[in-house]
VOROVEX-865790 format. One record per residue (C-alpha): residue number from 1; residue in one letter; chain; x, y, z. Coordinates in pm, 1 decimal, m for minus. Each point is the difference from the previous one (the first is absolute). Last residue first. Layout:
% residues N
+-----+------+------+----------+----------+----------+
! pos ! code ! unit !        X !        Y !        Z !
+-----+------+------+----------+----------+----------+
! NUM !    A !    A !        X !        Y !        Z !
...
+-----+------+------+----------+----------+----------+
//
This chain:
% residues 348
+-----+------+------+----------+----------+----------+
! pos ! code ! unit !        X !        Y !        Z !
+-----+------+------+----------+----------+----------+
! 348 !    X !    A !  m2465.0 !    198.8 !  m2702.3 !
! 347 !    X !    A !    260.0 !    108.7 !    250.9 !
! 346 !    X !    A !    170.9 !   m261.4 !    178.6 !
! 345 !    X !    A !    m35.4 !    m75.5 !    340.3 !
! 344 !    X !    A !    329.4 !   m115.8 !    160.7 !
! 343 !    X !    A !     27.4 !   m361.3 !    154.2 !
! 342 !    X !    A !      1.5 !    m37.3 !    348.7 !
! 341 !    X !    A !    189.8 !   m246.2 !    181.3 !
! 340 !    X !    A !    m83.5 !    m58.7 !    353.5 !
! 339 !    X !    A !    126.8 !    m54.8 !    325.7 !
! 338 !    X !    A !   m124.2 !   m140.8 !    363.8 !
! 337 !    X !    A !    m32.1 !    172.7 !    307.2 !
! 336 !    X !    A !   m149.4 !   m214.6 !    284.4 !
! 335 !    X !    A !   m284.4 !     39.4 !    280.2 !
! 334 !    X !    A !     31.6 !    334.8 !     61.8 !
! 333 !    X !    A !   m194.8 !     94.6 !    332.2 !
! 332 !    X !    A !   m253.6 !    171.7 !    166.7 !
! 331 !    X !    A !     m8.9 !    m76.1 !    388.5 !
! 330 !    X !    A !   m330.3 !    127.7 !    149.0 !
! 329 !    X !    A !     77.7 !    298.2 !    264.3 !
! 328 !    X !    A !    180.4 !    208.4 !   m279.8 !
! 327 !    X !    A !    221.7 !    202.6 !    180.3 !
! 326 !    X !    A !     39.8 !    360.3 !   m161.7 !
! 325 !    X !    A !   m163.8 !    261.4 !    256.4 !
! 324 !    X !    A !    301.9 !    209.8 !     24.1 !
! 323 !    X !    A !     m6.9 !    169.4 !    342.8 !
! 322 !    X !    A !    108.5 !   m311.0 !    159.1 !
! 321 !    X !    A !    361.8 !    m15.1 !   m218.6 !
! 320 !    X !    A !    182.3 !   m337.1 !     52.3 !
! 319 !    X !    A !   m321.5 !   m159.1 !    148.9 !
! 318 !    X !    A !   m213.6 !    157.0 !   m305.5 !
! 317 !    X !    A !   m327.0 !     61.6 !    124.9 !
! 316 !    X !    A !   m292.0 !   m203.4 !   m126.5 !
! 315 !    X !    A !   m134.8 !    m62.2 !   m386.1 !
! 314 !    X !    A !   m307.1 !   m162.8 !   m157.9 !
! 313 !    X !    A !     54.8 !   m147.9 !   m328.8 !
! 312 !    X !    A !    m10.7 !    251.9 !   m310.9 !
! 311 !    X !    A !    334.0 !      8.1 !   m167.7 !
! 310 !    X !    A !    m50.2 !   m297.8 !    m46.5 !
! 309 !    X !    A !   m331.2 !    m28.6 !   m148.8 !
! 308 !    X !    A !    107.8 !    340.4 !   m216.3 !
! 307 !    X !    A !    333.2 !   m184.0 !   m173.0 !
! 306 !    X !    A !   m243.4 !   m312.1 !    m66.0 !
! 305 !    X !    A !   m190.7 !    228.1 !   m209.9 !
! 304 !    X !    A !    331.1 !    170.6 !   m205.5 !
! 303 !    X !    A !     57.8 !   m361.8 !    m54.8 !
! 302 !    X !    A !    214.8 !      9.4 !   m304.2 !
! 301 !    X !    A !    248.4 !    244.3 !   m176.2 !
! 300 !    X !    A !    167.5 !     83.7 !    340.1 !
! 299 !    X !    A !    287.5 !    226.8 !    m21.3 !
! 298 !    X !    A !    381.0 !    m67.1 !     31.6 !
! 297 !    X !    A !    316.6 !    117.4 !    159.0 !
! 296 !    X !    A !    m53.7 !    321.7 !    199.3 !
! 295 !    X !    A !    289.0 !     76.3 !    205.3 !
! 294 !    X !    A !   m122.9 !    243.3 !    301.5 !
! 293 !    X !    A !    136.4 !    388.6 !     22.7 !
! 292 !    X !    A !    m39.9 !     62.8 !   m382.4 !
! 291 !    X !    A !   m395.3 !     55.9 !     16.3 !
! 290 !    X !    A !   m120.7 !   m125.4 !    381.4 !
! 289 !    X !    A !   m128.3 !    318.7 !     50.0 !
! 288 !    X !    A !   m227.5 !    m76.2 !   m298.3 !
! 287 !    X !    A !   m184.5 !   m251.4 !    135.2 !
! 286 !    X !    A !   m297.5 !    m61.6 !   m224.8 !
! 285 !    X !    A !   m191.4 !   m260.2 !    136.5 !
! 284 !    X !    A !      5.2 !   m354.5 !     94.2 !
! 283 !    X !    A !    358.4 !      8.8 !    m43.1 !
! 282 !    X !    A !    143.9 !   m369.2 !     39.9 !
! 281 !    X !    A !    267.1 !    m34.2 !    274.9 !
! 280 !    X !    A !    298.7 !   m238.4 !    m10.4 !
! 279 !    X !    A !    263.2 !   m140.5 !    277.5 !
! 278 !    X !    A !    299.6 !   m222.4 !   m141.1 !
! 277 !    X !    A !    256.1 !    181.4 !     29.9 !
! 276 !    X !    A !     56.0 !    413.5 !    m17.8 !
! 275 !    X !    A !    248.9 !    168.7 !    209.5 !
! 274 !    X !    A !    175.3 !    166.6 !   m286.3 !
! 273 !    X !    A !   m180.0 !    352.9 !     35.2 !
! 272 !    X !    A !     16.2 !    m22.2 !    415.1 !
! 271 !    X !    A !    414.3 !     27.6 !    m53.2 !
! 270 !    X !    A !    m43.2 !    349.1 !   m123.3 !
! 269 !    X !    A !   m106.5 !    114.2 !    316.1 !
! 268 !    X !    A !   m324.4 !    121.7 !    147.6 !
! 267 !    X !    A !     m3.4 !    205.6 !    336.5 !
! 266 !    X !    A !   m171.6 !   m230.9 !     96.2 !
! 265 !    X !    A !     42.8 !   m334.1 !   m118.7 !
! 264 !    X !    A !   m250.2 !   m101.9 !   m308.2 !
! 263 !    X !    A !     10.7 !   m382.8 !    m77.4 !
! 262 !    X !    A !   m152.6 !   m136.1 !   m332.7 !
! 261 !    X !    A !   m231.4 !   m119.5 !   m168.7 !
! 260 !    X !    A !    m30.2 !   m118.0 !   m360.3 !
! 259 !    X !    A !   m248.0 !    150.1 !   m251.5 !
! 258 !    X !    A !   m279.1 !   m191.4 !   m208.2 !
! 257 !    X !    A !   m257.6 !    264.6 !   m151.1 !
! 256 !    X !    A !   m324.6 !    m99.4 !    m24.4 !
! 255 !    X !    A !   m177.7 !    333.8 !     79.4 !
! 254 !    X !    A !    274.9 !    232.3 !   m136.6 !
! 253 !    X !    A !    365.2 !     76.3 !    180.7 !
! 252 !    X !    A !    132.8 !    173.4 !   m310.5 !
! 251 !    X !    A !    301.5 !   m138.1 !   m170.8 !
! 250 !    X !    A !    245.7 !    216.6 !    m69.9 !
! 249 !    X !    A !    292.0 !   m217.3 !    181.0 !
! 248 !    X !    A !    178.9 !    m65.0 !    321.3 !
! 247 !    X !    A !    201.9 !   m325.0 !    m62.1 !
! 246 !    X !    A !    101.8 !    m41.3 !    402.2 !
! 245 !    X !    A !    274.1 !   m290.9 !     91.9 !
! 244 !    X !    A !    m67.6 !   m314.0 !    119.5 !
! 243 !    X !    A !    m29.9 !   m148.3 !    340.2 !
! 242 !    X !    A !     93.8 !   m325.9 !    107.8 !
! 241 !    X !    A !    m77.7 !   m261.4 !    246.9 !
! 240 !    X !    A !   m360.8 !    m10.9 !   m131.0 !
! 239 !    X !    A !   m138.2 !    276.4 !    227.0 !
! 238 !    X !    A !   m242.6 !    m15.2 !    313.7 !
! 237 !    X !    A !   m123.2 !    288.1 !    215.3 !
! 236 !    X !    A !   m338.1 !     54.3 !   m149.2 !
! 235 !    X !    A !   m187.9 !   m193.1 !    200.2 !
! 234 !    X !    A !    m85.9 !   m364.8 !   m176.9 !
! 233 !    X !    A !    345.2 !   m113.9 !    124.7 !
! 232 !    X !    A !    136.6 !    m78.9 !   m432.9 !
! 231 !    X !    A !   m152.1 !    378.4 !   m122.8 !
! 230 !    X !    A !   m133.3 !    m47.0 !   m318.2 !
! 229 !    X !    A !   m324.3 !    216.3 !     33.8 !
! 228 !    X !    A !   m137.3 !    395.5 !    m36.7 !
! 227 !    X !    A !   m324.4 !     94.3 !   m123.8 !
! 226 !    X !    A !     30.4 !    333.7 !    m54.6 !
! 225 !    X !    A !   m229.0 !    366.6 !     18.2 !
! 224 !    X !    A !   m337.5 !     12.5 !    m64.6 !
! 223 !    X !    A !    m77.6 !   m268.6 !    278.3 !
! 222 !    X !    A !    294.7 !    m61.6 !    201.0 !
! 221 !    X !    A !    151.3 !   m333.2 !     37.4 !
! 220 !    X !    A !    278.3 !   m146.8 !    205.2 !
! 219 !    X !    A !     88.0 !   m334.7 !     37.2 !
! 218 !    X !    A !    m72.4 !   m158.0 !   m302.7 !
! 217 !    X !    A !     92.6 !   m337.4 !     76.4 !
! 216 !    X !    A !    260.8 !   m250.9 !   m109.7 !
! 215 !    X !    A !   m133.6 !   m336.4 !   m104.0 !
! 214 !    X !    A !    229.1 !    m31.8 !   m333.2 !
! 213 !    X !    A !    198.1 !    301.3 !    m15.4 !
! 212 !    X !    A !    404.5 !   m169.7 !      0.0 !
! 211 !    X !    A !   m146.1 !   m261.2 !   m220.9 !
! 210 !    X !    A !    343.5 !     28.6 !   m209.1 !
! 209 !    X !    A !   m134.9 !     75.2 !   m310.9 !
! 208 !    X !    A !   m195.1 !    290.0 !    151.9 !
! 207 !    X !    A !    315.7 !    124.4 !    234.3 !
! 206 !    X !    A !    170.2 !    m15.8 !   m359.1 !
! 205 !    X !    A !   m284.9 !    206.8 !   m209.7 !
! 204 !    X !    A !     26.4 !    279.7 !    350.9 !
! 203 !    X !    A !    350.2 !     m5.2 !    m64.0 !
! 202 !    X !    A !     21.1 !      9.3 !   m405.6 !
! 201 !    X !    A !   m249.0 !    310.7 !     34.9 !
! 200 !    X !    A !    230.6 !    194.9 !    247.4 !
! 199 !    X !    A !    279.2 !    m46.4 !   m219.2 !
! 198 !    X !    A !   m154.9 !     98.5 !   m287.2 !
! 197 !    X !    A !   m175.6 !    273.5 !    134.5 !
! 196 !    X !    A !    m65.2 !    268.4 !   m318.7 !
! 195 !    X !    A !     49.2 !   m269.6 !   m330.8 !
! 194 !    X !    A !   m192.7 !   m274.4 !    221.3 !
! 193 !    X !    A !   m277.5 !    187.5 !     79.1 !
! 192 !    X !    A !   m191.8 !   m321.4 !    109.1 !
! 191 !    X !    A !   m344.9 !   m115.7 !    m97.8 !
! 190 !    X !    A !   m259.3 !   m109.9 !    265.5 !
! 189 !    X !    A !   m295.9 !   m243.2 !     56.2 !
! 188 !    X !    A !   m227.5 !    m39.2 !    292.1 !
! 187 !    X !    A !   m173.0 !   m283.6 !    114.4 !
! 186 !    X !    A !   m250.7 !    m54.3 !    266.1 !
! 185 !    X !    A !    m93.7 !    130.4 !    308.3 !
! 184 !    X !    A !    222.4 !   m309.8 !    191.0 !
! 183 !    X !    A !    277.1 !    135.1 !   m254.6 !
! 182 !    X !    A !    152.5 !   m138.5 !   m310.4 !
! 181 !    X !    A !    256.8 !    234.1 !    m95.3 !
! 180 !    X !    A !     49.5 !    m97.2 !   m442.6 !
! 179 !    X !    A !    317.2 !    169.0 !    m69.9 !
! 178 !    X !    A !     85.2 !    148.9 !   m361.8 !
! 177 !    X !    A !    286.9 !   m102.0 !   m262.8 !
! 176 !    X !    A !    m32.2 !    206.0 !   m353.2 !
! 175 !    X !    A !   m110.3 !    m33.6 !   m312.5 !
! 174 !    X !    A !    200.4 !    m21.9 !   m354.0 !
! 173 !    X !    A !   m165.5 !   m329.8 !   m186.3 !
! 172 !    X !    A !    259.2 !   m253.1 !   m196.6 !
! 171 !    X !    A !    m69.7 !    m72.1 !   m335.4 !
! 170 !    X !    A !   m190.6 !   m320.6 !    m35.2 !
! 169 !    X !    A !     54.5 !   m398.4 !     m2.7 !
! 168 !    X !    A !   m336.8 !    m69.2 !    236.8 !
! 167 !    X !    A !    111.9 !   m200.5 !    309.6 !
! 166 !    X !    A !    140.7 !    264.3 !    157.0 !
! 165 !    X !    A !    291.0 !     87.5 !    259.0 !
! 164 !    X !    A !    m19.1 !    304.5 !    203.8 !
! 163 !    X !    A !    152.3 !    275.9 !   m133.4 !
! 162 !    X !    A !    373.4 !     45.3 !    m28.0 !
! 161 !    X !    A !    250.7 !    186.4 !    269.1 !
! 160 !    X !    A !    345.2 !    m72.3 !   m227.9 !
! 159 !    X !    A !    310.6 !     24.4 !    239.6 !
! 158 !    X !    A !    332.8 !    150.2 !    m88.8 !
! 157 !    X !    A !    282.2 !    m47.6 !    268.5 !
! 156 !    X !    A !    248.2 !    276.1 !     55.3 !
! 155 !    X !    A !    337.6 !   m117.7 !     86.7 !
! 154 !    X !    A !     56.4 !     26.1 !    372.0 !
! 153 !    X !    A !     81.3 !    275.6 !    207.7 !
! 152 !    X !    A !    205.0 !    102.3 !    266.5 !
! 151 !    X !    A !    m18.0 !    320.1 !    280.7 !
! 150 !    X !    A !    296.4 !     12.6 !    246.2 !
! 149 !    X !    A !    157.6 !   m179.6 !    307.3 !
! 148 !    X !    A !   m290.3 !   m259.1 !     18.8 !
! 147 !    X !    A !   m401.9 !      6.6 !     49.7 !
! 146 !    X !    A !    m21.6 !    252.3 !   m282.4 !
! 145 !    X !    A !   m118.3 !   m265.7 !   m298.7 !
! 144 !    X !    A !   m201.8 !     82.0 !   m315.6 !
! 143 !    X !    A !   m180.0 !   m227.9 !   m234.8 !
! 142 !    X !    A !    m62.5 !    210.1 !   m335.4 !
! 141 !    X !    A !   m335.9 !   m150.5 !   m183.6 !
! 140 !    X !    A !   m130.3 !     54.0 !   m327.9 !
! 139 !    X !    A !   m371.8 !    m40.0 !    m51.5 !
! 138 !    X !    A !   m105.8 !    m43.1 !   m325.0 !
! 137 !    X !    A !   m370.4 !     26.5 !    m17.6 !
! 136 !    X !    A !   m312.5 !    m38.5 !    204.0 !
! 135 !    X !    A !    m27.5 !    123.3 !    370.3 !
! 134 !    X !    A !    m12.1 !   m117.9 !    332.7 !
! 133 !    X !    A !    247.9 !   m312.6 !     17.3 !
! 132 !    X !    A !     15.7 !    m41.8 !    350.2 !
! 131 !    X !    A !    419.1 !    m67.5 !     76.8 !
! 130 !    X !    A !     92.9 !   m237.5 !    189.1 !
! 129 !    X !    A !    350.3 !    m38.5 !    179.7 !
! 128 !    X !    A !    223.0 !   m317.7 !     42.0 !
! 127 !    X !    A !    367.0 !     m6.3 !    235.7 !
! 126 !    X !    A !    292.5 !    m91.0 !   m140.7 !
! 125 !    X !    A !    303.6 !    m34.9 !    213.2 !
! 124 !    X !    A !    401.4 !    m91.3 !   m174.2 !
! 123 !    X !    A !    330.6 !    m71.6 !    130.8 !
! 122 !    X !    A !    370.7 !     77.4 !   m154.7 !
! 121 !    X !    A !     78.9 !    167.9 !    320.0 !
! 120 !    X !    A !   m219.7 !    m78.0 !    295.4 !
! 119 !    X !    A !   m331.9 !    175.9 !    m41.5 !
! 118 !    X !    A !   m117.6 !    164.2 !    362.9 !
! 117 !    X !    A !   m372.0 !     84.0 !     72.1 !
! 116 !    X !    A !   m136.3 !    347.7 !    178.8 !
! 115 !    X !    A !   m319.4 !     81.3 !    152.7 !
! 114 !    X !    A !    m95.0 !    356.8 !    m11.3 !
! 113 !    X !    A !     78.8 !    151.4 !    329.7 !
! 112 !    X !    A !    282.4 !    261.4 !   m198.7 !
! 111 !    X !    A !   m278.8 !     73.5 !   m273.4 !
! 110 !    X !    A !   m249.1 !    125.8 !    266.1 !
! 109 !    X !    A !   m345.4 !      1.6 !   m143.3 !
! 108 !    X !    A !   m261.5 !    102.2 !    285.7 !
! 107 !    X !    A !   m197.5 !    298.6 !    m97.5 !
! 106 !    X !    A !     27.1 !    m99.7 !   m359.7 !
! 105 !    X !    A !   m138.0 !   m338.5 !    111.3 !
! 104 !    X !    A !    125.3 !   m336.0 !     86.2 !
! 103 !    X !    A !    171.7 !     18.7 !   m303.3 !
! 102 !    X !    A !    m86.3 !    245.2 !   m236.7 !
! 101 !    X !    A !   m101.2 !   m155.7 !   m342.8 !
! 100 !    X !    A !     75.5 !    m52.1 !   m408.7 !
!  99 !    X !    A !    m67.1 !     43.5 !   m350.1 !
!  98 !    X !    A !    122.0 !    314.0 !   m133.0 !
!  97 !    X !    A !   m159.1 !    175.5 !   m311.5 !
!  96 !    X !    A !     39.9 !     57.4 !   m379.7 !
!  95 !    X !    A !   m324.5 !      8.8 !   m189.3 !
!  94 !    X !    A !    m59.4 !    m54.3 !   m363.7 !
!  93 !    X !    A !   m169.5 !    236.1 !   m245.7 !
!  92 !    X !    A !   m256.7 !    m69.4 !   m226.6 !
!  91 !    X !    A !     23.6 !   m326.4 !   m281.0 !
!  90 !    X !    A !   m307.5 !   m175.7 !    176.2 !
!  89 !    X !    A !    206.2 !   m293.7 !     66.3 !
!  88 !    X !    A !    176.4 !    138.1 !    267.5 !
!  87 !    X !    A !    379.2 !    107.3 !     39.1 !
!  86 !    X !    A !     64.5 !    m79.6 !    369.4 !
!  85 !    X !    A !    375.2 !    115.6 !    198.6 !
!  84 !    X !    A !     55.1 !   m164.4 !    302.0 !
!  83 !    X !    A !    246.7 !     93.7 !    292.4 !
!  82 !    X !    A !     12.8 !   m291.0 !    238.4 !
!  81 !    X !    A !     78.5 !     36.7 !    298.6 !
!  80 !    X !    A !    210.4 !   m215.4 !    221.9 !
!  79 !    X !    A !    209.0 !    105.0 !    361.4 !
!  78 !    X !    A !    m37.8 !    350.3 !    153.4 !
!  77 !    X !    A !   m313.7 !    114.5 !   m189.2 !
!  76 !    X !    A !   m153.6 !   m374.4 !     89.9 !
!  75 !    X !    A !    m64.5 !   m358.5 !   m153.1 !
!  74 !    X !    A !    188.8 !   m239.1 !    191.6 !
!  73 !    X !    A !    399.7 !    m55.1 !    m20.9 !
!  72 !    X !    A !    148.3 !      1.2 !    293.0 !
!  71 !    X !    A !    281.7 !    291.5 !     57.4 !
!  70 !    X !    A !    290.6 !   m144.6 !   m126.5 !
!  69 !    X !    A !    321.3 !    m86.8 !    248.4 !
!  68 !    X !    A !    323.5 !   m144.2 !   m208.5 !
!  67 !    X !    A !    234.0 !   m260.0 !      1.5 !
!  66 !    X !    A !    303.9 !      4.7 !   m144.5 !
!  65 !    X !    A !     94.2 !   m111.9 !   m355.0 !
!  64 !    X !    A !   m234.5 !    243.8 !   m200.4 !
!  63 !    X !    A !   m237.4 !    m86.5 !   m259.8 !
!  62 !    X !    A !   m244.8 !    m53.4 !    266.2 !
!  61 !    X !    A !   m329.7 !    m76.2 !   m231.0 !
!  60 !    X !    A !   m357.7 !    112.6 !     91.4 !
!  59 !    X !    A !   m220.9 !   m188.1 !   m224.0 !
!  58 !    X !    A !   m396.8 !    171.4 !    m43.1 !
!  57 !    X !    A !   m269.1 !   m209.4 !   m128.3 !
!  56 !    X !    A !   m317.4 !    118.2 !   m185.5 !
!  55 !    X !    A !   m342.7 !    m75.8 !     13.5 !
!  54 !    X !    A !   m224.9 !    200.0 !   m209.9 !
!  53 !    X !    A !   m340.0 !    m83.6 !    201.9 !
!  52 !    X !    A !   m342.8 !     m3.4 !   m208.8 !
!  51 !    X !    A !   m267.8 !    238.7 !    m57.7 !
!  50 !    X !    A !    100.4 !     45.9 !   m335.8 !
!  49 !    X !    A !    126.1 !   m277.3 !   m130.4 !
!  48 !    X !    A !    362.0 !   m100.7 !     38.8 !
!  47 !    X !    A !    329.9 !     49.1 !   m340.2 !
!  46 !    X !    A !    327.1 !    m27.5 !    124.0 !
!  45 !    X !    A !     m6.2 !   m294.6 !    227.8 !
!  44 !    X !    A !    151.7 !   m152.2 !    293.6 !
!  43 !    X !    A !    199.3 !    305.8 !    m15.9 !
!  42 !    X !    A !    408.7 !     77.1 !     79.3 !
!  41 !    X !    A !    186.4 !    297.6 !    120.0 !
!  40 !    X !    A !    317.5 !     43.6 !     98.3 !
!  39 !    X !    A !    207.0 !    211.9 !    305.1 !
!  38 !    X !    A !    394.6 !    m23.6 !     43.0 !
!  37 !    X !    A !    141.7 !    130.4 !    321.7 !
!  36 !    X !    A !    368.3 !    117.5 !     m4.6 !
!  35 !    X !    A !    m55.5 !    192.1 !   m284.8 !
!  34 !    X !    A !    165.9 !     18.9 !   m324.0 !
!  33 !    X !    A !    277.7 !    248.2 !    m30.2 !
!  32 !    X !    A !    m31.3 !    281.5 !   m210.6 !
!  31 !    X !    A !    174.7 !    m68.6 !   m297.7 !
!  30 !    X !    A !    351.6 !    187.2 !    m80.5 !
!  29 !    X !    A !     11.3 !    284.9 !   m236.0 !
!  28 !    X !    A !    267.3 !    m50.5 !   m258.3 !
!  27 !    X !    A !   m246.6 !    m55.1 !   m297.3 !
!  26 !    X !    A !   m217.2 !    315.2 !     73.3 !
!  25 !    X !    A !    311.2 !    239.8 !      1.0 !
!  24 !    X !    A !    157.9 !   m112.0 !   m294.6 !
!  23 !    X !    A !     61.9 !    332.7 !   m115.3 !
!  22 !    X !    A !     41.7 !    122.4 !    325.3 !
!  21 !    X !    A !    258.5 !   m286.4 !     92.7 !
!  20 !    X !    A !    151.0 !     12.0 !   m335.1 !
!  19 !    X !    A !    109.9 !    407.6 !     71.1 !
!  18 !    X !    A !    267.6 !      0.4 !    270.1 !
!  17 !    X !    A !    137.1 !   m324.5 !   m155.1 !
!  16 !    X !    A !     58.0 !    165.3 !   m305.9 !
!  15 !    X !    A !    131.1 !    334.4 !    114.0 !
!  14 !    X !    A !    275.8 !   m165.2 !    190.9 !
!  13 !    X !    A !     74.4 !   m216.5 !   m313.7 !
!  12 !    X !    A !     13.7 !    293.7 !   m199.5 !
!  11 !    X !    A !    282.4 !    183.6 !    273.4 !
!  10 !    X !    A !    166.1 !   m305.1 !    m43.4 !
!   9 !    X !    A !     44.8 !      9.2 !   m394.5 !
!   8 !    X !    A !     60.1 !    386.4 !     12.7 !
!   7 !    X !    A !    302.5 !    m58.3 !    238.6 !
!   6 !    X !    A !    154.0 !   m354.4 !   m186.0 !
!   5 !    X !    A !    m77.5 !    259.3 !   m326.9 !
!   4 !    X !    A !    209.9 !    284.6 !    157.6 !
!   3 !    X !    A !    272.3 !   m174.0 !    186.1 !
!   2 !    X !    A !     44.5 !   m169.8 !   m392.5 !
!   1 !    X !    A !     69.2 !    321.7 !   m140.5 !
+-----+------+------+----------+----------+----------+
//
């Protein structure tokens, strides 16, 4: 008899620790281990006017004790982006997007030649982006890191985009951010489709805050068809260092229409739709075989008039292309971008 209950007790105690660890199966699991390479956040402030940069500093901390290779950190697809989510003001949907470039280019980018730093263990690097702050709302912000061994993150940081400040003690006005291009026709003023180029938008908005256009010349205009400038050498051939990708969109290529150019190989590749920079055109009539091949970004809302004396000017051969007559023998030029707030019209 007692063979029988010492041989029913063990045979219970088998069955017992056979079953706890399913039972308990979310309590026994270990952590996953925290990464080598720990990534935060920080702001110089969490609430900047429109128009304004969002500054924020990344820390890059070897939580290791060897020393370790990082690719350095700048603001690129194979090092920072920042993935940012905006709820506006207006109460309609937010937009989710990628902030971030291709450097040198997307025909270029080699993530083995990008240049590398080493963190001794225990040791920290920051480095300092900015942001433009394009839109009005809440804008949370997810800084993300690919320069090491594998993707990190840092906690999200929550940023409010607020009007510009006021004397008068009043409800905040809904509007939206637009660019003032000063030309040596005159001035021209656009809006941005923000919600359908984000990306695209925020780069031409930072070149602007950056005085990246001041001077440059158009340097290739054809009557009833684009205006097209930004180009650094003045012939078409220059970029900002970067590219960005394509944001192909619905947007028809209207009169006043603000696209970015781009380079075409032949045969075309993929590649050619993310080599974008800094270069711009500005429809001076309908182009609709541009539709979804070219990023269109904004559209003027200003200076329609100034858009026709441009476009206008006498014009030679293209050097790069001598059957296109696009060379404007009198040098037209932007003189400076600047940026606006304007406030939404309400209905009466």
């Amino acid at each position: 008899m007692l063979l029988n209950n010492t041989f029913t007790i063990a045979i219970l105690m088998i069955c017992g620790l056979l079953i706890l660890p399913g039972f308990f199966g979310n309590e026994v699991k270990a952590a996953p281990p925290a990464p080598p390479l720990k990534l935060t956040a920080a702001p110089t402030q969490t609430e900047v006017t429109i128009g304004d940069w969002i500054v924020i500093t990344l820390t890059f901390t070897n939580t290791t004790a060897n020393k370790m290779d990082m690719i350095k950190p700048m603001l690129d697809i194979d090092s920072a982006s920042f993935y940012i989510k905006t709820t506006p003001l207006s109460g309609n949907s937010g937009k989710s997007f990628v902030y971030s470039v291709i450097t040198p280019s997307a025909y270029e980018h080699n993530r083995g030649q990008m240049a590398k730093v080493s963190l001794a263990a225990g040791a920290q690097v920051q480095e300092t982006f900015k942001i433009p702050a394009t839109t009005l709302g809440l804008w949370e912000i997810t800084a993300y890191y690919q320069g090491f061994q594998r993707p990190i993150s840092a906690e999200p940081l929550r940023i409010n985009i607020i009007t510009p400040k006021s004397d008068k003690l009043e409800k905040p006005k809904d509007g939206e951010l637009i660019a003032r291009i000063e030309t040596s026709k005159g001035v021209m003023k656009c809006r941005f489709f923000f919600n359908d180029a984000p990306n695209t938008a925020m780069n031409f908005i930072r070149l602007s805050k950056e005085g990246f256009y001041n001077s440059l010349i158009f340097h290739r205009i054809m009557k009833g068809f684009m205006i097209q400038g930004g180009c650094p050498l003045g012939n078409g051939g220059g970029n900002p260092g970067y590219s960005i990708k394509g944001e192909f969109n619905a947007h028809k290529h209207l009169k006043g229409t603000l696209s970015m150019a781009r380079s075409s190989r032949n045969p075309p590749t993929p590649i050619d739709n993310d080599s974008a920079g800094s270069q711009f055109f500005i429809c001076h009539g309908a182009v609709s075989r541009l539709d979804n091949q070219y990023t269109a970004f904004g559209e003027l809302i200003e200076g329609t008039d100034v858009l026709d004396a441009l476009a206008s000017v006498q014009t030679a051969p293209n050097p790069n292309n001598p059957e296109e007559i696009s060379k404007p023998v009198e040098n037209v030029f932007i003189k400076s971008v600047s940026l606006e707030f304007k406030e939404t019209e309400t209905k009466k």
